[in-house]
C-alpha positions in Angstrom: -1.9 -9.0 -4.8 -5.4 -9.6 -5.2 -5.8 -11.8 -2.4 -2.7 -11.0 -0.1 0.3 -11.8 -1.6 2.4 -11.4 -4.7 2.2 -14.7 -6.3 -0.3 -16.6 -4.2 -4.0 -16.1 -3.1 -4.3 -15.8 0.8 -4.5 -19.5 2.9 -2.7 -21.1 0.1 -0.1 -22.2 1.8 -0.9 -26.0 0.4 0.0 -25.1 -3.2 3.5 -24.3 -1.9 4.1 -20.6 -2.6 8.0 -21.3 -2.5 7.2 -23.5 -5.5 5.5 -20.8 -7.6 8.5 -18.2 -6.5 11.1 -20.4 -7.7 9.4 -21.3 -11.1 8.8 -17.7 -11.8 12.2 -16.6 -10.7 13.7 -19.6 -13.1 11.7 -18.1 -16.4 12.2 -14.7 -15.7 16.3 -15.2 -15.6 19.1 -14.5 -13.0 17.8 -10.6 -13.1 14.8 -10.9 -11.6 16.2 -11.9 -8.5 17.3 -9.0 -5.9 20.9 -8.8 -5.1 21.9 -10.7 -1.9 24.1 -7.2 -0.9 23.4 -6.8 2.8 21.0 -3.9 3.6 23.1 -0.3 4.4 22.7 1.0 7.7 20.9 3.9 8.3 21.2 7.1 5.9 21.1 10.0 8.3 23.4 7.8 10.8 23.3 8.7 14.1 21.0 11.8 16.1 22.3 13.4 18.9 20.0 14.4 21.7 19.4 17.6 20.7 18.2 17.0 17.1 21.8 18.4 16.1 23.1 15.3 14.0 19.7 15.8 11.6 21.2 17.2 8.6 18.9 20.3 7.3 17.1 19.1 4.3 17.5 22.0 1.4 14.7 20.4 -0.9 11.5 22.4 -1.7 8.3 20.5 -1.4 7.1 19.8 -4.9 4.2 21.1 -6.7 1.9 18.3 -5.5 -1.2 17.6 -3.3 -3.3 17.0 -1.4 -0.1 15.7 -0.4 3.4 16.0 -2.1 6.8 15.2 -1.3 10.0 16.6 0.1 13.3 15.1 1.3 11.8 11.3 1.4 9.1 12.4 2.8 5.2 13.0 2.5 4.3 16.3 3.1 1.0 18.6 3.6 0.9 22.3 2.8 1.4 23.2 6.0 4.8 21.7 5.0 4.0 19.0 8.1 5.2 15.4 7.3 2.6 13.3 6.7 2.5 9.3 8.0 -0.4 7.2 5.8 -2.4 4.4 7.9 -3.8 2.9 4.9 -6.2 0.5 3.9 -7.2 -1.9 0.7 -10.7 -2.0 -0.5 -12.0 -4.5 -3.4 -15.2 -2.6 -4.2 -18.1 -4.1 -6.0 -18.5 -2.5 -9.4 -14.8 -1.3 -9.4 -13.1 -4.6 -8.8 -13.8 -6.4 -12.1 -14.6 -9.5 -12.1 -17.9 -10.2 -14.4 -17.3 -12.7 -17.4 -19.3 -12.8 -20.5 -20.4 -15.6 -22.4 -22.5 -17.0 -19.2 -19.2 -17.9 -17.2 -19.4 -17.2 -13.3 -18.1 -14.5 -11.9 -15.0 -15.0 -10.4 -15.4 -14.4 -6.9 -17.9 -11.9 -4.9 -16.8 -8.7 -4.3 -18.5 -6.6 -1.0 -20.1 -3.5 -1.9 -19.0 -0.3 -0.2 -20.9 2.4 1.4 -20.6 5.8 2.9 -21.0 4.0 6.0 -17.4 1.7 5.2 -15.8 4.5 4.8 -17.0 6.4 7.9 -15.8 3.1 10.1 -12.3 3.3 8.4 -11.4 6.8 9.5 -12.9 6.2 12.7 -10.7 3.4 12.9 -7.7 6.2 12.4 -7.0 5.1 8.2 -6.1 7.8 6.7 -6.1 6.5 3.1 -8.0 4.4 0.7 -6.3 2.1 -1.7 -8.9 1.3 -4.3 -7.8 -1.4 -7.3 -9.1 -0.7 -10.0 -8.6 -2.8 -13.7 -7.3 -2.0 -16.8 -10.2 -4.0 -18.5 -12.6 -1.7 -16.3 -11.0 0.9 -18.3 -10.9 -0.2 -21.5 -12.9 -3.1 -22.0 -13.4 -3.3 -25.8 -10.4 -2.8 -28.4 -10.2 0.6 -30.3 -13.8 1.7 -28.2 -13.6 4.7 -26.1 -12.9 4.6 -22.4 -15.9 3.3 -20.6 -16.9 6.5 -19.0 -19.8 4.4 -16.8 -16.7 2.7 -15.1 -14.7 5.4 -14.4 -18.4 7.2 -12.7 -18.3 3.8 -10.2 -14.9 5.0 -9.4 -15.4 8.4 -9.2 -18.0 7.3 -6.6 -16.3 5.8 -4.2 -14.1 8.6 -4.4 -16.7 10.9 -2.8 -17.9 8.4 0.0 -13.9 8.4 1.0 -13.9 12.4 0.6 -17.3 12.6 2.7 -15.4 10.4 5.1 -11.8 12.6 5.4 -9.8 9.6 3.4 -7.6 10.4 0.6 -7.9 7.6 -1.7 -4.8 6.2 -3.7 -6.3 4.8 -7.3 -4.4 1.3 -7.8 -4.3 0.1 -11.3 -4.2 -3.4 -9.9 -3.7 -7.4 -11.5 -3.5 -10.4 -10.2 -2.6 -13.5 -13.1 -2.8 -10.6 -15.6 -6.3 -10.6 -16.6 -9.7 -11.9 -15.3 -10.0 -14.2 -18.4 -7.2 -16.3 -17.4 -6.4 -15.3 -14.1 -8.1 -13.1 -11.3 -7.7 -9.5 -12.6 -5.7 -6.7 -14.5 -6.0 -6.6 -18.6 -8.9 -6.7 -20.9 -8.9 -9.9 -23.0 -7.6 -8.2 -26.2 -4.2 -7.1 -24.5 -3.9 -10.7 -23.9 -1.0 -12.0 -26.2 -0.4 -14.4 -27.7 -4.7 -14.9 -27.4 -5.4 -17.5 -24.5 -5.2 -21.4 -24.8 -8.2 -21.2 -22.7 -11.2 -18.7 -21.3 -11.8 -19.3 -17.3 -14.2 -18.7 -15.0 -14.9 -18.8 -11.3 -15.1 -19.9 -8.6 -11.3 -19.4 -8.0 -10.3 -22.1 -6.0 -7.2 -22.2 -8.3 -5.6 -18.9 -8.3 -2.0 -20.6 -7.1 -2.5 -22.7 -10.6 -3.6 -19.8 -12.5 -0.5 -17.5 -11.5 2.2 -19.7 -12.4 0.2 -21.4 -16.0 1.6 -21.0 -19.4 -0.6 -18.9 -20.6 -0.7 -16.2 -17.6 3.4 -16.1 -18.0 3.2 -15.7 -22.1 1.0 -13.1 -21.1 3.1 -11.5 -19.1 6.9 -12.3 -21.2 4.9 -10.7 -24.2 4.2 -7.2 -21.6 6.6 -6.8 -19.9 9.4 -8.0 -23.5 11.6 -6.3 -26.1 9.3 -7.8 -29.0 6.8 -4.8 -30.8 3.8 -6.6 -28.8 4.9 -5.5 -25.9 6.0 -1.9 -26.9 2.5 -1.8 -28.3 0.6 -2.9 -25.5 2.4 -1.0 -23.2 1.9 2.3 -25.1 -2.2 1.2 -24.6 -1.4 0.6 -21.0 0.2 4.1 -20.3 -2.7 5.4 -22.7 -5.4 3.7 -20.6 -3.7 5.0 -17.0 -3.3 9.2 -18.6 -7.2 8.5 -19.3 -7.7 7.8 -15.5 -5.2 10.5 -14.6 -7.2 12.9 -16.8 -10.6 12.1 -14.8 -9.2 12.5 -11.8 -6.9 15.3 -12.0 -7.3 18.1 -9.3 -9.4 16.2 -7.5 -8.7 17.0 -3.9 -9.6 13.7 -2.7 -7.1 11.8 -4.8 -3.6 10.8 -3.2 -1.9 9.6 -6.6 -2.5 7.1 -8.6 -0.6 3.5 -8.2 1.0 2.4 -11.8 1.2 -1.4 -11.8 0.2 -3.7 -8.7 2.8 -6.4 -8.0 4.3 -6.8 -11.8 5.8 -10.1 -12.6 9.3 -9.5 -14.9 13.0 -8.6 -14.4 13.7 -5.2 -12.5 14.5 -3.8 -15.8 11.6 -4.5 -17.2 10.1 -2.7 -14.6 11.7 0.2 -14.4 10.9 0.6 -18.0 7.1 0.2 -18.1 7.1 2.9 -14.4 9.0 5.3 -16.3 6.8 5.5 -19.6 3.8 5.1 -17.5 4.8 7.8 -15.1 5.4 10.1 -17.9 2.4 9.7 -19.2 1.1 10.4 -16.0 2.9 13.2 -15.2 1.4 14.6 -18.8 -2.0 14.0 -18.0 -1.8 15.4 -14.2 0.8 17.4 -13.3 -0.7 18.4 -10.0 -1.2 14.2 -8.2 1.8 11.3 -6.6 2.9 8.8 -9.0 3.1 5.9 -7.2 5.5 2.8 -8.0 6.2 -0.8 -7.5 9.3 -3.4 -8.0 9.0 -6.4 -9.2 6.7 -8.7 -6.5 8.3 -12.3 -7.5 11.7 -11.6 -6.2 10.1 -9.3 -3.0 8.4 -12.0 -1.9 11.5 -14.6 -2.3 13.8 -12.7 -0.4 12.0 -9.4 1.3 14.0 -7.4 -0.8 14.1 -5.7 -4.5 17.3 -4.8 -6.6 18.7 -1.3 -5.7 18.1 1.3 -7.6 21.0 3.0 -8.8 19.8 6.8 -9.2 16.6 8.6 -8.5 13.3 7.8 -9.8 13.3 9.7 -13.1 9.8 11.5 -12.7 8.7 14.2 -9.8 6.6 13.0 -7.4 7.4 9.3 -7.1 6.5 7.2 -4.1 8.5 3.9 -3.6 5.5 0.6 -3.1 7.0 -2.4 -2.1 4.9 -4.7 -0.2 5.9 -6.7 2.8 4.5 -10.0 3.4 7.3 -12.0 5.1 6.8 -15.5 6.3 3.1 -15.1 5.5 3.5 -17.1 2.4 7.0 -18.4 2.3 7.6 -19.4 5.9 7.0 -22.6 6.8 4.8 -23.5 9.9 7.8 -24.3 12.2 9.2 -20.5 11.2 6.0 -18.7 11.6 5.5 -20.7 15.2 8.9 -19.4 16.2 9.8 -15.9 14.7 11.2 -13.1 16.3 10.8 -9.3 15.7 14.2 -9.6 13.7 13.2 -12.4 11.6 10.2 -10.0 10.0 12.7 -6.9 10.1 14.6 -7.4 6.4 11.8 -6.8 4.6 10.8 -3.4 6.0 14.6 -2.4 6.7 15.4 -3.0 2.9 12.1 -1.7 1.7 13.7 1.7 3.5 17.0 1.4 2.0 15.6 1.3 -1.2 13.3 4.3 -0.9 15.9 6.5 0.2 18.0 5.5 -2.6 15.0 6.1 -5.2 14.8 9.4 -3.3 11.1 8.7 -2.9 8.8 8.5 0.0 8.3 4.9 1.5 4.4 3.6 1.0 4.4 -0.1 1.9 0.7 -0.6 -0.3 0.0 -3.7 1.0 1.3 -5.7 4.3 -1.2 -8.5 5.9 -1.5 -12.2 8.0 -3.9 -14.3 8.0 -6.2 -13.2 10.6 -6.2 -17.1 12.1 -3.0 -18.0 11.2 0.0 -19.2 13.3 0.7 -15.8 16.2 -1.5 -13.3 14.0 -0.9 -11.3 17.0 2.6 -11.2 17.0 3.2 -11.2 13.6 0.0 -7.8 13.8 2.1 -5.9 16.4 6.0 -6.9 15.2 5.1 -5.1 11.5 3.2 -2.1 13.1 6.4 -1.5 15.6 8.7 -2.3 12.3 6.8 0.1 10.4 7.2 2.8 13.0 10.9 2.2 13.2 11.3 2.7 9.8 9.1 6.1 9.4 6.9 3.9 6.6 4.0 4.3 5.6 1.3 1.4 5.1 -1.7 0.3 3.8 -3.4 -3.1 5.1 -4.8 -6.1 3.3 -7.5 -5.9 3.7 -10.9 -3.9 4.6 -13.5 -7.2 3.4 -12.8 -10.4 1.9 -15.2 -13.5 1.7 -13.3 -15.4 -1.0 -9.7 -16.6 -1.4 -8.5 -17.1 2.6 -11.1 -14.5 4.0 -8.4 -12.2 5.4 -9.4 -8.9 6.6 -11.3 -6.8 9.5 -14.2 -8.3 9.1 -15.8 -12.0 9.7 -19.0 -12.3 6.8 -21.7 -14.5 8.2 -22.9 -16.2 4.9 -26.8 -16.9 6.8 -27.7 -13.2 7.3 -25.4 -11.8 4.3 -23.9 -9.3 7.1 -20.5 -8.7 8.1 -18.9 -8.1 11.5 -15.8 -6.3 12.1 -13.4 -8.7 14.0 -12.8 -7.4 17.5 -9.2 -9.4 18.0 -8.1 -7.6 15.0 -9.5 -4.2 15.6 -7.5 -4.1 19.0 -4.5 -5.6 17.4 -4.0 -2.6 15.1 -5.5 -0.2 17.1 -2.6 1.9 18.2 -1.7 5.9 18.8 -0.2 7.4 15.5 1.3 10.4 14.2 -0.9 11.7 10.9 0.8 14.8 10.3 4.3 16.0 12.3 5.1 19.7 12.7 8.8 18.9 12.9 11.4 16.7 11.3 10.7 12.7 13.0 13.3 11.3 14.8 11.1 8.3 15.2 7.9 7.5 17.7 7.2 3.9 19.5 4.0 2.0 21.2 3.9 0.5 24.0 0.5 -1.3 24.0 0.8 -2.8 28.1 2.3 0.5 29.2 -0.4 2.4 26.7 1.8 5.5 25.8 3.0 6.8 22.8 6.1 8.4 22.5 7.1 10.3 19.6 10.9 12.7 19.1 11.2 15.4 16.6 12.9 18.3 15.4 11.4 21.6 15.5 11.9 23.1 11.6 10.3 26.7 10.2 8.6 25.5 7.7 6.4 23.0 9.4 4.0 24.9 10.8 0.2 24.3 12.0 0.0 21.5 15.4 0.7 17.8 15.2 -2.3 15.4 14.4 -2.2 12.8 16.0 -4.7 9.3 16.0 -5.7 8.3 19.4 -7.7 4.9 19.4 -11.5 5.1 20.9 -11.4 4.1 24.8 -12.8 0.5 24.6 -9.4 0.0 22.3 -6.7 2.3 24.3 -7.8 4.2 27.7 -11.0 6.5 28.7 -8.7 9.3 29.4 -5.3 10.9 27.9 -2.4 12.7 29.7 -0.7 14.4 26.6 3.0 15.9 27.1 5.0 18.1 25.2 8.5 18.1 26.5 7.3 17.0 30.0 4.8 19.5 30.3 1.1 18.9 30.0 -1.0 19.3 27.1 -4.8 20.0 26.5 -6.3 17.7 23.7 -9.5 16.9 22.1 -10.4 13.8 20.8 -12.7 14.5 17.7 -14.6 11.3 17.4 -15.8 10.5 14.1 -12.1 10.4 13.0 -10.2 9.8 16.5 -7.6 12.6 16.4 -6.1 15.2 18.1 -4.2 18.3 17.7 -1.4 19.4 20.0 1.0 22.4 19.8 4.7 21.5 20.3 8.0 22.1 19.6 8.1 25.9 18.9 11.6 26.4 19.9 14.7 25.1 18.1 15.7 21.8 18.8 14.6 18.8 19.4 11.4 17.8 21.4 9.5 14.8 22.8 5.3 14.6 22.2 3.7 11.9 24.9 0.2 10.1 25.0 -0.7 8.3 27.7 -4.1 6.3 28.5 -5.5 7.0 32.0 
């Protein structure tokens, strides 16, 4: 999104986001909507208490890093499987929302300094998202690749790699394009050309999203017609150009191909593949990082099934999960349960395994003051953990749309505050990096212990990492177990983890945390 959620900006829940799902779904055609098949149980099935029933996985990890991939997993060199605690960043400079011919900028982004990205891996993220536009890139037809932009990017790159985040480069939209929506393509890849130019402020983005000339925009993309062949081709042009920048740079994750597209799965699929490739071309060495289509995610919590493996090395599956947030209605979202978020992460898990790609959930998010933020906050985290996914929140700052994010901005002093309620809500003991094969790991917040089960494999090697929240969030002292027996560990506290040797012997093996 560029707000919070696929179709609609964050507190719009007055423009009826069921509304804007079910016009979208009716123009795109019966195939943009995910099948209604319920979600498979479980691939590996059941583990036995011993770590016996975990099948041996006999895939090499791939040729990637910092990070790369192996049996659906993320994986370091040290061949340890690596969980991402994300978090999304619009960045002044990068996020582009200036407007020529004297119109107002559409809405104001924060700027970012070293000292953002210092607070973010103190508060245990592990990765950057960073959205970045398409008409950043390539603002001006048949010009070169605006090298200026790319330097801004390239930027905030090294305050996250002063910092110890990897940062995944999103090439993100919202509406299609800042000139008649919030973000994404340069007004010449507009087509047919626009009815009308807009500006800000954006107090209509729910408007914008579903107008005629934002869904042309995106029919004539996403289509069969030579318009969209062409403009794709420029697309996948414009994202080897960023791949070529940043290739074998250390401090890059992957790069994300197409933020919350708006067409039929098929459609999709097509425009991830090309773009892939042409990834893959420029980079051989960084993740390629993939989406569904958003409309039909956010109707249902789930995307059509894939029916063989994503096509180019080093995919990563990118749903995001945002459910009630924008379709539920207030009765729902004063009444859910646990299992009434669970379909959109369970499916979301389903459909990684059967891409044979690493789950990355890029954005998940509540409004901070909405309707049991808390209980929505801790039910996705637990979910999340259940389901061995990785995510990345909405979102780091926001003074514009519904304000959702860590921090409150006081509008008097032009300062922001990082909201305490929140801070505690997803402040939580978390595995980074697992010397083992998961079996799966669980917070208890009241009880404050973490608990995580895994099996001891050869090629894992190096201790676990683990995230352990500062003391005024989880405890002033730990008691850390490894199969019962006790454990020194270090908190290191500009990034809040710790290292622990366990699990050298075959078999399975039980890692504890526990505040004191």
């Amino acid at each position: 999104m560029g707000g919070a959620a696929m179709l609609l900006p964050p507190g719009a829940m007055s423009h009826s986001p069921l509304r804007v799902v079910v016009t979208v779904l009716g123009l795109l055609g019966c195939e943009g909507a995910p099948t209604a098949t319920p979600v498979d149980a479980a691939v590996d099935g059941a583990v036995a208490s011993d770590g016996a029933g975990v099948a041996s996985c006999g895939e090499a990890a791939g040729p990637f890093a910092p990070l790369s991939t192996r049996c659906g997993h993320l994986v370091d060199p040290q061949g340890r499987v690596v969980v991402v605690h994300g978090i999304n960043a619009r960045v002044d400079g990068v996020f582009d929302v200036a407007l020529d011919m004297g119109r107002t900028p559409l809405q104001p982004i924060p700027p970012f300094a070293a000292e953002d990205a210092a607070a973010m891996r103190a508060l245990g993220f592990n990765v950057l998202r960073l959205p970045m536009q398409w008409s950043g890139v390539e603002p001006i037809d048949g010009a070169a690749f605006d090298e200026a932009y790319l330097a801004r990017v390239a930027a905030v790159v090294d305050l996250a790699r002063a910092a110890g985040l990897l940062v995944l480069l999103d090439l993100h939209q919202d509406a299609y394009s800042k000139e008649i929506g919030e973000d994404g393509a340069p007004l010449w890849a507009i087509v047919p050309a626009p009815d009308q130019l807009l500006e800000g402020p954006l107090t209509d983005l729910s408007a914008r999203r579903t107008s005629a000339q934002v869904l042309r925009a995106f029919s004539t993309f996403f289509g069969d017609g030579a318009e969209g062949e062409r403009l794709r081709g420029r697309y996948a042009r414009m994202a080897a150009a960023v791949a070529t920048r940043f290739r074998g740079d250390a401090a890059v994750l992957g790069y994300e191909i197409f933020n919350e597209p708006v067409a039929l799965e098929s459609q999709v699929l097509r425009l991830n593949v090309q773009v892939a490739r042409a990834l893959r071309e420029a980079d051989p060495g960084h993740l390629i990082v993939f989406e569904p289509d958003s409309t039909g995610r956010l109707a249902s919590n789930r995307s059509a099934r894939p029916r063989e493996r994503f096509p180019v090395a080093g995919g990563v599956y990118a749903p995001h999960t945002y459910p009630l947030a924008f379709t539920g209605t207030e009765a729902q979202r004063a009444a859910f349960t646990l299992d009434d978020l669970r379909g959109a992460t369970e499916s979301a898990r389903t459909e990684a395994d059967l891409w044979g790609a690493p789950l990355l959930i890029t954005e998940w998010g509540y409004d901070p003051n909405g309707t049991r933020s808390a209980d929505y906050h801790r039910f996705q985290q637990d979910l999340q953990a259940e389901y061995q996914a990785g995510a990345m929140y909405w979102v780091w700052k926001e003074r514009s749309q519904g304000a959702w994010g860590l921090h409150d901005y006081d509008a008097t002093t032009g300062s922001w505050r990082l909201r305490p309620a929140l801070r505690r809500l997803l402040a939580r003991v978390r595995p980074e990096a697992i010397a083992g094969e998961p079996l799966g790991w669980t917070f208890d917040a009241g009880a404050r212990r973490f608990a995580m089960r895994f099996v001891a494999r050869p090629d894992r090697r190096g201790p676990h990492r683990l995230y352990v929240p500062p003391a005024e969030d989880f405890a002033a002292g730990l008691v850390v177990r490894c199969d019962g027996a006790t454990r020194e560990a270090t908190r290191d506290a500009r990034t809040g983890v710790i290292e622990v040797d366990c699990g050298g012997s075959a078999g399975a093996h039980e890692l504890t945390v526990e505040g004191r």
